[in-house]
N, C-alpha and C positions, 0 to 999 in steps of 0.2 A: 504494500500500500504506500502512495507517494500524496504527501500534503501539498498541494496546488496553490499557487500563489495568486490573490484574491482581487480582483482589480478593482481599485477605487474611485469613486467622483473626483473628480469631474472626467479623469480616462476616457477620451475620445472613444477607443476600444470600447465601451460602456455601449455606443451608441451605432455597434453595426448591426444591423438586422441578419440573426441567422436564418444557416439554409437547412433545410430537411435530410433528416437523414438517410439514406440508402442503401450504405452497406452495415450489416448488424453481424458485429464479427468478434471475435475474443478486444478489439482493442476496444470498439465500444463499450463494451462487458467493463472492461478493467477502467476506462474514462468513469463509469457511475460506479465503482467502487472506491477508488481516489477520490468522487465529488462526496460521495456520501461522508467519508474519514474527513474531508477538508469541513465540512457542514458540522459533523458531532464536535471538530476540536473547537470551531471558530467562536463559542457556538452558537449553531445557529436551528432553522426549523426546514429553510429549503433551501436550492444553490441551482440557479439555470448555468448552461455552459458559457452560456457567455461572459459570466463573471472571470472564469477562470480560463481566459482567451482562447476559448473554445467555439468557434461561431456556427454550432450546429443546435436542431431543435431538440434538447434532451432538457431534461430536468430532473432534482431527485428534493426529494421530500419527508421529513419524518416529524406530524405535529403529535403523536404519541409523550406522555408525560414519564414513561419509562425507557425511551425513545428503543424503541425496539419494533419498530412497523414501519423500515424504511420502506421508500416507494421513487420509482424511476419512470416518469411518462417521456415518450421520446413521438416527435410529431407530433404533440396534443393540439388541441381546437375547441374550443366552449359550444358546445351546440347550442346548449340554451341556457338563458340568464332569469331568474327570477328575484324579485324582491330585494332591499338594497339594506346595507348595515354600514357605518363607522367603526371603524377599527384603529385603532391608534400601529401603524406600522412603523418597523426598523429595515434596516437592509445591510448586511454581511459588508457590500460595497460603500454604505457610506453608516462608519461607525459612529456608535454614541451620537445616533440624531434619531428622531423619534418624531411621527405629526400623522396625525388624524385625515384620512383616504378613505373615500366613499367607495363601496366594492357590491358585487351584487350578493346576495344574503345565498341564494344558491344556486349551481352551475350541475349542467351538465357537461360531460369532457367526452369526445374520443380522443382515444391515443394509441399505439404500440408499444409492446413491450421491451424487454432486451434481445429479443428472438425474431421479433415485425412481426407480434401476431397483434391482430386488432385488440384493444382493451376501454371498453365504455365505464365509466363511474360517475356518481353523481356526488355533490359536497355543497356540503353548507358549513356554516358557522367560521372557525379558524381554517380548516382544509381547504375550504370554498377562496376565504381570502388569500392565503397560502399560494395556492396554483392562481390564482387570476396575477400575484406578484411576479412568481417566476415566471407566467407567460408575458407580463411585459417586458421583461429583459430580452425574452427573444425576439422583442420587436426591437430594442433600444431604449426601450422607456425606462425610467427609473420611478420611484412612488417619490422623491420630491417634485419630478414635472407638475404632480397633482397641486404642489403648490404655487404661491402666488411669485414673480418675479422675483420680489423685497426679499422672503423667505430665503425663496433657492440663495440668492443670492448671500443671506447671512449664512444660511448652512456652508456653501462655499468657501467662505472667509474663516469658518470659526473649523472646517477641515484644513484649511490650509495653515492655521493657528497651532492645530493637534500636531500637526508633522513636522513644523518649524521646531515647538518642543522635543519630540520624538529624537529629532534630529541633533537636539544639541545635547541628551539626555545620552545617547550610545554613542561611546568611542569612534570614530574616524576608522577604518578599519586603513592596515597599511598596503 
């Protein structure tokens, strides 16, 4: 298992639209093995590939409270959307920021598995919001776009605040 390196806002990378998967092979296999290990260490609840400069449509997910019900939708699609919730969302990508994203309350999904065999599920509550997050990574979106210019903008400043610190906090390596 290999811990994957997490790419952060405002990383242009952040904002390429992936492509659909095709071939479902041992490498894909071991990609959602590595994304899953990078998610439990970070930690987190889900990790799309694009985070981790992987520009294909996969995602893995585990909103289990003993996290033990990992899950990997590769090519997912919402068929259908019902009823809408607030959720106060974070994101792996842009740490220690937190804000309240409107999502719909519950979703239907196809998707494929690690194999391409077709896979339908339906989700509400955190799962529901969960997959509707990782599916906009695969678009490029981030859940601060959901906010207001002013916002994004402080959260940008005050990430760019965290790594200046970061930066002066770890030795210089020679």
């Amino acid at each position: 298992m290999t811990l994957l390196n997490i790419l952060e806002f405002p990383d242009p990378r952040l904002r390429t639209r992936a492509k659909p998967v095709e071939k479902f092979d041992a490498a894909l296999k071991q990609l959602s093995v590595d994304m899953l290990e990078t998610m439990y260490a970070a930690p987190g609840i889900g990790l799309a590939a694009s985070q981790v400069d992987r520009h294909i449509q996969m995602l893995v997910l585990d909103v289990s409270e003993e996290k033990d019900s990992p899950m990997t939708l590769v090519n997912p699609r919402i068929l259908e959307r019902s009823g809408s919730q607030t959720c106060q969302e974070g994101c792996l990508s842009v740490p220690g920021i937190f804000a309240d994203v409107d999502r719909a309350d519950r979703i239907r999904v196809a998707a494929q598995d690690l194999k391409g065999e077709p896979i339908e599920l339906e989700a509400d509550g955190l799962l529901a919001v969960c997959i509707q997050h990782e599916m906009d990574h695969l678009i490029g979106k981030l859940f601060v776009d959901y906010l207001s210019p002013l916002k994004r903008d402080m959260v940008r400043k005050k990430l760019e605040k965290q790594r200046r610190h970061a930066d002066v906090a770890s030795p210089a390596s020679a």
